[in-house]
Chimera marker file (.cmm) of the C-alpha trace (Angstrom):
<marker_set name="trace">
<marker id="1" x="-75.836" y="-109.934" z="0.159" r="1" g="1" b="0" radius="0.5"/>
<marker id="2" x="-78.736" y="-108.067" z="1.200" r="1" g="1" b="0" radius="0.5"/>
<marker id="3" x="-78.774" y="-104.294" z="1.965" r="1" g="1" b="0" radius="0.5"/>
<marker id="4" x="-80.163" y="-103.358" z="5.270" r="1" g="1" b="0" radius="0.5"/>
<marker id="5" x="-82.202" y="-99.966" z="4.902" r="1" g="1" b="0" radius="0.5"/>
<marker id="6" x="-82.648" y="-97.287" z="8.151" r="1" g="1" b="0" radius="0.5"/>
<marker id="7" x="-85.474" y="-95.333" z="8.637" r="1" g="1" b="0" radius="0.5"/>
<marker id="8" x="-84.493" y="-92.161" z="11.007" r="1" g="1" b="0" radius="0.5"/>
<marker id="9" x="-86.867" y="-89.606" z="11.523" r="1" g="1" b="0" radius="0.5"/>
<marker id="10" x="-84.235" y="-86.789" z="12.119" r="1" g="1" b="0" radius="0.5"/>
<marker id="11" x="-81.593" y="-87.836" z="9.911" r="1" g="1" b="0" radius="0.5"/>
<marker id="12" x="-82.858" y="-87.807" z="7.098" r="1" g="1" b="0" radius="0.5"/>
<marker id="13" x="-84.623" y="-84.762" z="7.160" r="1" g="1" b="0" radius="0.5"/>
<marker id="14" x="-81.315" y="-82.864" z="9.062" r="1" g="1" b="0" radius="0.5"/>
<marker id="15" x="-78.916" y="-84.359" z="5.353" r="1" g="1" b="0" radius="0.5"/>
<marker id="16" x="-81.327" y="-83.727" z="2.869" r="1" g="1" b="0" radius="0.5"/>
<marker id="17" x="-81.794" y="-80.219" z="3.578" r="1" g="1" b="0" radius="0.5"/>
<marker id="18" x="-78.539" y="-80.230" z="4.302" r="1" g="1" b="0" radius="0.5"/>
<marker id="19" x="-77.502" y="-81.045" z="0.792" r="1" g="1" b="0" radius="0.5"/>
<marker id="20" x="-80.277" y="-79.672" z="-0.793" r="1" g="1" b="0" radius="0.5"/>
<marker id="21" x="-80.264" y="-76.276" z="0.512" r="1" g="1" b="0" radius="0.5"/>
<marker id="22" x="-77.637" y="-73.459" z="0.754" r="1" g="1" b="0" radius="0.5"/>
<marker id="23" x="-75.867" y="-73.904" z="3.492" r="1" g="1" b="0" radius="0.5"/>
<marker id="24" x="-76.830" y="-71.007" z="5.098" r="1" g="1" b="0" radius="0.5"/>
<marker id="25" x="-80.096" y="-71.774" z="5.099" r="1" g="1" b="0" radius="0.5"/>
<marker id="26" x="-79.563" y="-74.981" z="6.896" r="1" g="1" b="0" radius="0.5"/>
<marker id="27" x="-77.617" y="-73.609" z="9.865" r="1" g="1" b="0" radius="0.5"/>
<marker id="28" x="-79.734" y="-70.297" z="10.264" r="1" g="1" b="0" radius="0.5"/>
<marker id="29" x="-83.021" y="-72.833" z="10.630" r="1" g="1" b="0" radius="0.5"/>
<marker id="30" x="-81.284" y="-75.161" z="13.468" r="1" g="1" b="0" radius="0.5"/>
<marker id="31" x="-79.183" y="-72.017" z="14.900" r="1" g="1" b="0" radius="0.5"/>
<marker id="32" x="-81.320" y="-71.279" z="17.862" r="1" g="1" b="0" radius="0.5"/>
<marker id="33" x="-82.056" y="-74.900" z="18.816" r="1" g="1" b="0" radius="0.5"/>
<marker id="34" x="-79.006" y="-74.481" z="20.601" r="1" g="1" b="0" radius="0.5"/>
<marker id="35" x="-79.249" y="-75.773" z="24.713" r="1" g="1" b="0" radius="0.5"/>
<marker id="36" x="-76.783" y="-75.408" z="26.617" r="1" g="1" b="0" radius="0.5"/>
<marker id="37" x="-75.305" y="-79.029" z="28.222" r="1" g="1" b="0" radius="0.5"/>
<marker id="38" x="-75.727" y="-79.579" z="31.547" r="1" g="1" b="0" radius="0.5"/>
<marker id="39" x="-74.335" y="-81.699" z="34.535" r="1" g="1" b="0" radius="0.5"/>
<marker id="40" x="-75.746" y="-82.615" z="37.471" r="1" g="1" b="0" radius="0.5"/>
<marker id="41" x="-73.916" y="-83.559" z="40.504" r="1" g="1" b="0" radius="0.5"/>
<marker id="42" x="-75.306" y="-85.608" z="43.634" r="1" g="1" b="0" radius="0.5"/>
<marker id="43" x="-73.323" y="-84.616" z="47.211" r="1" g="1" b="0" radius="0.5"/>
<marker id="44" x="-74.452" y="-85.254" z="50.328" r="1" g="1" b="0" radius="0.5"/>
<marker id="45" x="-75.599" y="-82.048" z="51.350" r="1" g="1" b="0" radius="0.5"/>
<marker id="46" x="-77.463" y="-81.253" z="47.780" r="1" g="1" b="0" radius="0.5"/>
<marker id="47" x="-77.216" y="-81.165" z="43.889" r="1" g="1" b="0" radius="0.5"/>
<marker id="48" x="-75.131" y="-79.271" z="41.920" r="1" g="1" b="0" radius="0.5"/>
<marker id="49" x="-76.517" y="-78.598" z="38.690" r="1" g="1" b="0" radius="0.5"/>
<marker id="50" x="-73.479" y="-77.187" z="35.756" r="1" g="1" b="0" radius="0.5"/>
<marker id="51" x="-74.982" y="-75.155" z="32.900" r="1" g="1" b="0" radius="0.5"/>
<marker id="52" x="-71.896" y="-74.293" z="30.059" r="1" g="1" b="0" radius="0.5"/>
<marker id="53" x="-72.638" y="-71.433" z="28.984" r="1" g="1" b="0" radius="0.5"/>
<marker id="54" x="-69.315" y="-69.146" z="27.629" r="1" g="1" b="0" radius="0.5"/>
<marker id="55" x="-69.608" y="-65.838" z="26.655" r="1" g="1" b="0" radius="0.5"/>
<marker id="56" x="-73.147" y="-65.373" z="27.439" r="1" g="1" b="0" radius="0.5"/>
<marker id="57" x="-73.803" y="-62.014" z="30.117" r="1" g="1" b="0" radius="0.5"/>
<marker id="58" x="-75.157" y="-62.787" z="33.903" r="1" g="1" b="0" radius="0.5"/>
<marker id="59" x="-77.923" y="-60.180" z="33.719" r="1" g="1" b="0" radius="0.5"/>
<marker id="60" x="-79.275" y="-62.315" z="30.976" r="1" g="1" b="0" radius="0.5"/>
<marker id="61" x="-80.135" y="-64.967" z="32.487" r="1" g="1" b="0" radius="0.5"/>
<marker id="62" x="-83.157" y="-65.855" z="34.131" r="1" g="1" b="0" radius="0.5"/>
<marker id="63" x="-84.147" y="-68.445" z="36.856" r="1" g="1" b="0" radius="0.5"/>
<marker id="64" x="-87.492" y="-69.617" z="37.634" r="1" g="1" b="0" radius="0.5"/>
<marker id="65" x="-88.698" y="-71.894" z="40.184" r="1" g="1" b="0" radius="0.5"/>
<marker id="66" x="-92.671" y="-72.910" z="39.908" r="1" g="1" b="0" radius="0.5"/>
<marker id="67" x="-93.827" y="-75.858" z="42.312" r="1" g="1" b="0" radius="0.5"/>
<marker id="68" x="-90.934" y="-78.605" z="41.253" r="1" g="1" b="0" radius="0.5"/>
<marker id="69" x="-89.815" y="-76.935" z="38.217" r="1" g="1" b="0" radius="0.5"/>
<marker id="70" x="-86.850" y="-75.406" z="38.021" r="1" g="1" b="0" radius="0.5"/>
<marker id="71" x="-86.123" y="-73.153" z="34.652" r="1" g="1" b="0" radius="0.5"/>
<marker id="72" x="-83.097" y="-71.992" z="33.170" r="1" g="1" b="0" radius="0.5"/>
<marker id="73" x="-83.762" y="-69.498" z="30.513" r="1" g="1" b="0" radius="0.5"/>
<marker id="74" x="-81.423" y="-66.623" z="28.142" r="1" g="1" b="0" radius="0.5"/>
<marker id="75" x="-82.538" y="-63.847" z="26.520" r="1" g="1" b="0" radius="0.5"/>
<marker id="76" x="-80.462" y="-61.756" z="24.533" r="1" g="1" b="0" radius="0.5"/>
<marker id="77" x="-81.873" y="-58.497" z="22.703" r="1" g="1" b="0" radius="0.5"/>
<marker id="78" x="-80.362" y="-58.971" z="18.904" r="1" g="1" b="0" radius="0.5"/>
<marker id="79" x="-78.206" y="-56.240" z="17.877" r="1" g="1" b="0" radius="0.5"/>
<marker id="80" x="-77.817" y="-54.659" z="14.602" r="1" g="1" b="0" radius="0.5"/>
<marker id="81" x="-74.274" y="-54.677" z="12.913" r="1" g="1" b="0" radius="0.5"/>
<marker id="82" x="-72.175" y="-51.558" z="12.586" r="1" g="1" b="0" radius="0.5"/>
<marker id="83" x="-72.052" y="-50.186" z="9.098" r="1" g="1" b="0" radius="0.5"/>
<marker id="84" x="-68.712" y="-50.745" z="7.506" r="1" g="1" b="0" radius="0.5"/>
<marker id="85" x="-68.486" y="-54.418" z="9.103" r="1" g="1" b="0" radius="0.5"/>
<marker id="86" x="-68.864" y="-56.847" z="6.530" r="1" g="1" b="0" radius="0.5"/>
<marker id="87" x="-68.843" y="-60.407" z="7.821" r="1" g="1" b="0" radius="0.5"/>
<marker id="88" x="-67.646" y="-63.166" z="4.860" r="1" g="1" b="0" radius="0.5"/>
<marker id="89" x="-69.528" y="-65.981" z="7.799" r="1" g="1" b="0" radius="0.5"/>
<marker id="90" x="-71.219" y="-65.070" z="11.303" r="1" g="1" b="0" radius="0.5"/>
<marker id="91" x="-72.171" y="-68.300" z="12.888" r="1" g="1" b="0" radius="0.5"/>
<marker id="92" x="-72.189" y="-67.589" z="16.768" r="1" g="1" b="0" radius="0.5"/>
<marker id="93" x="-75.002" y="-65.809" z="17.907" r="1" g="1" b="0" radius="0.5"/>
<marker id="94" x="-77.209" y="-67.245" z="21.263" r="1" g="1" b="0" radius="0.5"/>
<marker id="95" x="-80.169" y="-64.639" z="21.431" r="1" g="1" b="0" radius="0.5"/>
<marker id="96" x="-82.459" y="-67.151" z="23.889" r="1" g="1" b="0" radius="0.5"/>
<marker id="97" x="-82.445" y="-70.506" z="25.432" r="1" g="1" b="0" radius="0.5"/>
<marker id="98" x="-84.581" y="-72.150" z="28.106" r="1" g="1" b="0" radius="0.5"/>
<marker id="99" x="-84.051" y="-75.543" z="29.907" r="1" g="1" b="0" radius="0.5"/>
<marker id="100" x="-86.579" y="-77.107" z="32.770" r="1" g="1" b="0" radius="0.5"/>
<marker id="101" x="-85.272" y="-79.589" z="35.212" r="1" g="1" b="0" radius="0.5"/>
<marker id="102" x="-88.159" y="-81.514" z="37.279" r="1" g="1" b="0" radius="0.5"/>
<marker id="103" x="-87.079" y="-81.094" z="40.974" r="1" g="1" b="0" radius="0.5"/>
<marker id="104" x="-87.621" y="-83.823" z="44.002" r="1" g="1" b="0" radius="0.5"/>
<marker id="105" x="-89.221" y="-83.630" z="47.199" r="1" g="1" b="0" radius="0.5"/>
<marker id="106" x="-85.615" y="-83.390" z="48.286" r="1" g="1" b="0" radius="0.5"/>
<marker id="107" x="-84.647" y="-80.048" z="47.387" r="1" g="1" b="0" radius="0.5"/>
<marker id="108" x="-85.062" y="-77.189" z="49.830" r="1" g="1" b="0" radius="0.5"/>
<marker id="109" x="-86.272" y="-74.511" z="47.208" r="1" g="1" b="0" radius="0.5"/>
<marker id="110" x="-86.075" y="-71.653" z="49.838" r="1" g="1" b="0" radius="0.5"/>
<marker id="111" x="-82.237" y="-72.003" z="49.643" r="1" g="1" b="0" radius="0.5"/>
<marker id="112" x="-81.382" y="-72.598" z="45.985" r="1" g="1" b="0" radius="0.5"/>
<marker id="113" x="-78.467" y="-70.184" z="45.028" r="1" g="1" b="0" radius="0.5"/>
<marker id="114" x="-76.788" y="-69.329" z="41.294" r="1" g="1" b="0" radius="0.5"/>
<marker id="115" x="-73.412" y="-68.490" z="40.588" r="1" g="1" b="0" radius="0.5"/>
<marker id="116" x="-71.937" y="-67.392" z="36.931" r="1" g="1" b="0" radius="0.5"/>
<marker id="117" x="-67.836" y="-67.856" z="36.435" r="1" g="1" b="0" radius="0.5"/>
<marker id="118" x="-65.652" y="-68.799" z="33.520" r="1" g="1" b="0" radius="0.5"/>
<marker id="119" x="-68.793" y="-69.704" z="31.217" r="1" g="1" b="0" radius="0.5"/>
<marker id="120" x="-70.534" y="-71.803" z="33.781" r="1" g="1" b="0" radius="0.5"/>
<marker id="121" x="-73.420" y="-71.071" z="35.466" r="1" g="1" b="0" radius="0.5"/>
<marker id="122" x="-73.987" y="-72.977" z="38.718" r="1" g="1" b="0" radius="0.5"/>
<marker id="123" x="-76.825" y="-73.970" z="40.845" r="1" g="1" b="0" radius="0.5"/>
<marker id="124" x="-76.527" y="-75.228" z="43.898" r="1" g="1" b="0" radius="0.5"/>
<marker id="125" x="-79.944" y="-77.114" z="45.391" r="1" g="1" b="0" radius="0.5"/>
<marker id="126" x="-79.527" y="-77.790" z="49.203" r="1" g="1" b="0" radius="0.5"/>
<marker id="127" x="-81.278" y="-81.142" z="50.616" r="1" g="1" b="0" radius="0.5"/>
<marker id="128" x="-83.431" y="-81.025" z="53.061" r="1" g="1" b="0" radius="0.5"/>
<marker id="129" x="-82.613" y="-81.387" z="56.844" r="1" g="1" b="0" radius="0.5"/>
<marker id="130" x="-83.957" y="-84.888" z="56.365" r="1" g="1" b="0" radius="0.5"/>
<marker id="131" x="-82.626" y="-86.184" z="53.375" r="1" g="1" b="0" radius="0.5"/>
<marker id="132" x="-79.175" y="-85.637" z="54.183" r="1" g="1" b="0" radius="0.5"/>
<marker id="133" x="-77.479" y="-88.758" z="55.251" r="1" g="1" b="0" radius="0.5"/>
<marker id="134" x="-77.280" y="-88.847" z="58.779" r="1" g="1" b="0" radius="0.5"/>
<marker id="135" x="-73.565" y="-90.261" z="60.204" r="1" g="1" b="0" radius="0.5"/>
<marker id="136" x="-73.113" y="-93.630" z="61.856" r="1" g="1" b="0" radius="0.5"/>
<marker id="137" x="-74.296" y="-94.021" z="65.222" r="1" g="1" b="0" radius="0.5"/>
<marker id="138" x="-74.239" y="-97.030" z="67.859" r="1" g="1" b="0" radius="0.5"/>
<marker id="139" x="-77.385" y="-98.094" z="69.773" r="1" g="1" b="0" radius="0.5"/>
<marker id="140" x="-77.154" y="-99.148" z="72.867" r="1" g="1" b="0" radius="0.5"/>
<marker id="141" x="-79.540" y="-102.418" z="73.882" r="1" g="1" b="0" radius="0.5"/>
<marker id="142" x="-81.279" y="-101.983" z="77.243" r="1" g="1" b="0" radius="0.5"/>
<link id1="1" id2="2" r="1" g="1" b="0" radius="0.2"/>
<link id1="2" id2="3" r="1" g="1" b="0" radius="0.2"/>
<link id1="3" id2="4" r="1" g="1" b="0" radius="0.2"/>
<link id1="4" id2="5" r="1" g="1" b="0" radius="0.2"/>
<link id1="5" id2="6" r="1" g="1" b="0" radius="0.2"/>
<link id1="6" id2="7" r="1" g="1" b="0" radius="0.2"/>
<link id1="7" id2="8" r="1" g="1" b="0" radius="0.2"/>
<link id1="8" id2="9" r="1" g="1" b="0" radius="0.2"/>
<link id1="9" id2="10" r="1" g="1" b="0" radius="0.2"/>
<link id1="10" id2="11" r="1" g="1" b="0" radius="0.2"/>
<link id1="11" id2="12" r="1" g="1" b="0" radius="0.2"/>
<link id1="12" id2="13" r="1" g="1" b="0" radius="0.2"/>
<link id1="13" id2="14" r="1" g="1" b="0" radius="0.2"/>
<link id1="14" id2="15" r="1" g="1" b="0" radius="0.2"/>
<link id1="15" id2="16" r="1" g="1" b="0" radius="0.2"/>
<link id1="16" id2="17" r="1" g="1" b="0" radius="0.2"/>
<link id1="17" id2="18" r="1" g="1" b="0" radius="0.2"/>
<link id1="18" id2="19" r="1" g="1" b="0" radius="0.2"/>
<link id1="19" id2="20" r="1" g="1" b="0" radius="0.2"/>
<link id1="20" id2="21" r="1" g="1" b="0" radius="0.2"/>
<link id1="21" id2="22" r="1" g="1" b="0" radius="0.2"/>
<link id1="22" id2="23" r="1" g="1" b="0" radius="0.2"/>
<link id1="23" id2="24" r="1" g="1" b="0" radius="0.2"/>
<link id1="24" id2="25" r="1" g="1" b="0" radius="0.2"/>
<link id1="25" id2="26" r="1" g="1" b="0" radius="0.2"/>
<link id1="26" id2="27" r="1" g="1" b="0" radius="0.2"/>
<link id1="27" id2="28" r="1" g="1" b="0" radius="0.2"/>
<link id1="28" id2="29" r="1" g="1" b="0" radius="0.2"/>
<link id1="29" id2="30" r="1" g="1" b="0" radius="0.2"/>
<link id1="30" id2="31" r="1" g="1" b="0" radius="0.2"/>
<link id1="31" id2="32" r="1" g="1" b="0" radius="0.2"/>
<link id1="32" id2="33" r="1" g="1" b="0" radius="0.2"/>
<link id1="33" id2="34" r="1" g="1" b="0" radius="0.2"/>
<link id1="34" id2="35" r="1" g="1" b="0" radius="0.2"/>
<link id1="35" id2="36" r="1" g="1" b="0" radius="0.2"/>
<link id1="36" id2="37" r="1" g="1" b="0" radius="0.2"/>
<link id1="37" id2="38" r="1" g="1" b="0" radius="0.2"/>
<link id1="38" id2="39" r="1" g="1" b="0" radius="0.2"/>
<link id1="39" id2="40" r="1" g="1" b="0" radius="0.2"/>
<link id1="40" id2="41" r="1" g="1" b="0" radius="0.2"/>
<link id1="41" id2="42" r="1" g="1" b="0" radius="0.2"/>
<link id1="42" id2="43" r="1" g="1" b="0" radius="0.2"/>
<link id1="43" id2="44" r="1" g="1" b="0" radius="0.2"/>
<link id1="44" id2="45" r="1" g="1" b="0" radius="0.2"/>
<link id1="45" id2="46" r="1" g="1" b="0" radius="0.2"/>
<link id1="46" id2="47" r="1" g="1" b="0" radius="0.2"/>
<link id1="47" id2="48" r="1" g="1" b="0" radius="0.2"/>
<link id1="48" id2="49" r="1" g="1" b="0" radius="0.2"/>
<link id1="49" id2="50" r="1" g="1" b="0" radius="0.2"/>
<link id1="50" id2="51" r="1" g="1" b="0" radius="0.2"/>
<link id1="51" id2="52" r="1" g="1" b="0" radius="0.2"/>
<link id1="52" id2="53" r="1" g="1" b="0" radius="0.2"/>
<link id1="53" id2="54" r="1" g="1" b="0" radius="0.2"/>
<link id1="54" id2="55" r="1" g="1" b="0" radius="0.2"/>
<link id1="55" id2="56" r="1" g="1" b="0" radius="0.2"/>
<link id1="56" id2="57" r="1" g="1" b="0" radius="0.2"/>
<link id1="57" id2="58" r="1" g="1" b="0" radius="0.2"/>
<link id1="58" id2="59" r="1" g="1" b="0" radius="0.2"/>
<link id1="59" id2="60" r="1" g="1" b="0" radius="0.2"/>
<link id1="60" id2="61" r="1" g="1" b="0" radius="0.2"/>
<link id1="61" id2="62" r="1" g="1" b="0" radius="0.2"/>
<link id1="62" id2="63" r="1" g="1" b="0" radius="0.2"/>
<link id1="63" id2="64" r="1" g="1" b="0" radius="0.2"/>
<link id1="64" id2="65" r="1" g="1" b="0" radius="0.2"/>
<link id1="65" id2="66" r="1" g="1" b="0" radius="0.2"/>
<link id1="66" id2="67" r="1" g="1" b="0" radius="0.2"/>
<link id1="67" id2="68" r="1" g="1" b="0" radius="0.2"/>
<link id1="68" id2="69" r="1" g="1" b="0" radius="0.2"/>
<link id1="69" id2="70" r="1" g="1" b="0" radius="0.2"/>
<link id1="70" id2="71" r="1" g="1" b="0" radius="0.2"/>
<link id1="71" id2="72" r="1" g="1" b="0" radius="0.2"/>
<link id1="72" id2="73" r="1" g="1" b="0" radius="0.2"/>
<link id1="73" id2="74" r="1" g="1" b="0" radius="0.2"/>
<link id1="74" id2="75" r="1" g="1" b="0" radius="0.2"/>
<link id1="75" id2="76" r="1" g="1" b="0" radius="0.2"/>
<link id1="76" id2="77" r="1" g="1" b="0" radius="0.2"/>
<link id1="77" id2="78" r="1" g="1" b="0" radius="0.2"/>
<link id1="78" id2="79" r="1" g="1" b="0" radius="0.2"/>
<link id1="79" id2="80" r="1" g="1" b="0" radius="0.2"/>
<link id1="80" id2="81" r="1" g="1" b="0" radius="0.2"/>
<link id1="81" id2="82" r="1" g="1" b="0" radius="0.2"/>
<link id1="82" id2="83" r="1" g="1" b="0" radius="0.2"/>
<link id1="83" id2="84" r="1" g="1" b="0" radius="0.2"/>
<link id1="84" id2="85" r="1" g="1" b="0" radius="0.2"/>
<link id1="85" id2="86" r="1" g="1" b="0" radius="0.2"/>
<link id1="86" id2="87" r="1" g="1" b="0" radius="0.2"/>
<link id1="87" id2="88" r="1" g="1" b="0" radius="0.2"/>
<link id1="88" id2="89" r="1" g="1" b="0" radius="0.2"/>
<link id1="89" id2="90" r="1" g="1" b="0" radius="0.2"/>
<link id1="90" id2="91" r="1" g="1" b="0" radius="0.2"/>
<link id1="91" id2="92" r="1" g="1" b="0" radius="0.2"/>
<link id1="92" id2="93" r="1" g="1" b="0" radius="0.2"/>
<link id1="93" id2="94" r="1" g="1" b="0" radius="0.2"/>
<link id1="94" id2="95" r="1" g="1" b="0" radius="0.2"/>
<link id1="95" id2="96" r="1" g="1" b="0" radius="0.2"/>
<link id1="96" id2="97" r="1" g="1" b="0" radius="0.2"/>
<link id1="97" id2="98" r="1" g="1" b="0" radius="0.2"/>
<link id1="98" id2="99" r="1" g="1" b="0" radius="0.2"/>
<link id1="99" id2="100" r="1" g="1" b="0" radius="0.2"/>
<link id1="100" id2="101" r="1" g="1" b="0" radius="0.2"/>
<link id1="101" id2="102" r="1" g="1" b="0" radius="0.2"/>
<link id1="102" id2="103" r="1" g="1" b="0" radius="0.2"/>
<link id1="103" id2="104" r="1" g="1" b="0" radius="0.2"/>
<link id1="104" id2="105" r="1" g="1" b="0" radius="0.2"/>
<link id1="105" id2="106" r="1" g="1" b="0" radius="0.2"/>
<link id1="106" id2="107" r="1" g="1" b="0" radius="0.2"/>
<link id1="107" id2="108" r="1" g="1" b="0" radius="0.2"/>
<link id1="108" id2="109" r="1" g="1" b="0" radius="0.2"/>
<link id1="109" id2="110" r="1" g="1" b="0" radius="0.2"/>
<link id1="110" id2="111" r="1" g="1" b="0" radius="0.2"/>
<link id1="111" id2="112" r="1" g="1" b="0" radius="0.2"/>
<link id1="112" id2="113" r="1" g="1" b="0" radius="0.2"/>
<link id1="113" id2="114" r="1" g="1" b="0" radius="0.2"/>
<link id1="114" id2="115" r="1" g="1" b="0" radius="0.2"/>
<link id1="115" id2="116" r="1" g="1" b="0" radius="0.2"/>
<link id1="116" id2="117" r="1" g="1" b="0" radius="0.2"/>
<link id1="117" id2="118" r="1" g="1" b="0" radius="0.2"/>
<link id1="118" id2="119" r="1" g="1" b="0" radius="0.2"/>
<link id1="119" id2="120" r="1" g="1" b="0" radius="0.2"/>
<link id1="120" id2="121" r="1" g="1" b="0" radius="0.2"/>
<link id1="121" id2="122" r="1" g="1" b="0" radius="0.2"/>
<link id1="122" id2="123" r="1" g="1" b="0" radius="0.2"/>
<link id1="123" id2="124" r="1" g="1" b="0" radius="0.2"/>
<link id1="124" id2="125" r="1" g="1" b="0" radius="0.2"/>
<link id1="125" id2="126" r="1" g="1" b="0" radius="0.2"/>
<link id1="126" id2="127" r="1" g="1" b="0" radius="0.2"/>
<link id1="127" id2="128" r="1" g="1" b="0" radius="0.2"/>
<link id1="128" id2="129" r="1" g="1" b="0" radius="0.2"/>
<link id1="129" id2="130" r="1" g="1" b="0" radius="0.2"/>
<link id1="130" id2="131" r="1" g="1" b="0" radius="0.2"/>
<link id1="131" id2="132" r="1" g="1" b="0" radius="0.2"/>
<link id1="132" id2="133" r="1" g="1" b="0" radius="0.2"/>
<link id1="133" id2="134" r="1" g="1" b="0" radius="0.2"/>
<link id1="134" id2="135" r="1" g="1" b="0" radius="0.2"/>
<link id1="135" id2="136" r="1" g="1" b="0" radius="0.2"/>
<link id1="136" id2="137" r="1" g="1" b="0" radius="0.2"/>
<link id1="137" id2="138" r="1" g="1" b="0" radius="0.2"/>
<link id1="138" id2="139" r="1" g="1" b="0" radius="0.2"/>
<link id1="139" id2="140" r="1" g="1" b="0" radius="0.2"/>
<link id1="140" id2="141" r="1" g="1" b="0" radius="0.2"/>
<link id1="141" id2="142" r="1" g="1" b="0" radius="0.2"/>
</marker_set>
């Protein structure tokens, strides 16, 4: 039987310090790589683009548009903690983020609009007047 042997940039790297670290350590150095996931829905009239983002505030977010690229970014000033609070383990913190989505010819840019509810921040990107699929017509043969 022969062994079969992997070699993962990432993985290896993300387990040995892992193991060979304190923990704390670990998590504190890949904390705020945190991105928010996204989704991105086609209609007809335009995209929908989904951004979870819970607990965050709406005045710190920002939103960007240069030529085709549209950026999502979060900046949160870091706060001290109050005397007296001792914390045994304080893993959730998000103090910035910042994700770029390339944008199509499609997208009318004048009329992008945001909206942030329940931990979700939504974009909507309206199509042009001529992308939009136009409805089913009959032509008549003369």
């Amino acid at each position: 039987m022969s062994h079969i042997r992997f070699k993962n940039s990432a993985l290896p790297s993300l387990v040995g310090e892992f193991f060979n670290r304190d923990n704390s350590e670990v998590f504190e150095h890949y904390h705020n790589r945190t991105i928010p996931a996204a989704n991105i829905l086609e209609k007809q009239d335009g995209f929908e683009i989904h951004l979870v983002a819970p607990g965050l505030k709406k005045e710190n977010f920002s939103i960007n548009l240069d030529e085709n690229t549209l950026t999502i970014s979060y900046k949160e000033e870091e706060k001290k903690e109050e005397e007296g609070e001792k914390f045994t383990r304080k893993e959730f913190r998000i103090s910035s983020f910042k994700r770029s989505f390339n944008l199509n010819q499609l997208i009318d840019s004048e009329n992008i609009s945001a909206t942030y509810v329940d931990g979700i921040l939504k974009l909507s990107l309206p199509k042009k007047e001529e992308a939009k699929p136009k409805p089913e017509r009959l032509i008549e043969i003369q």
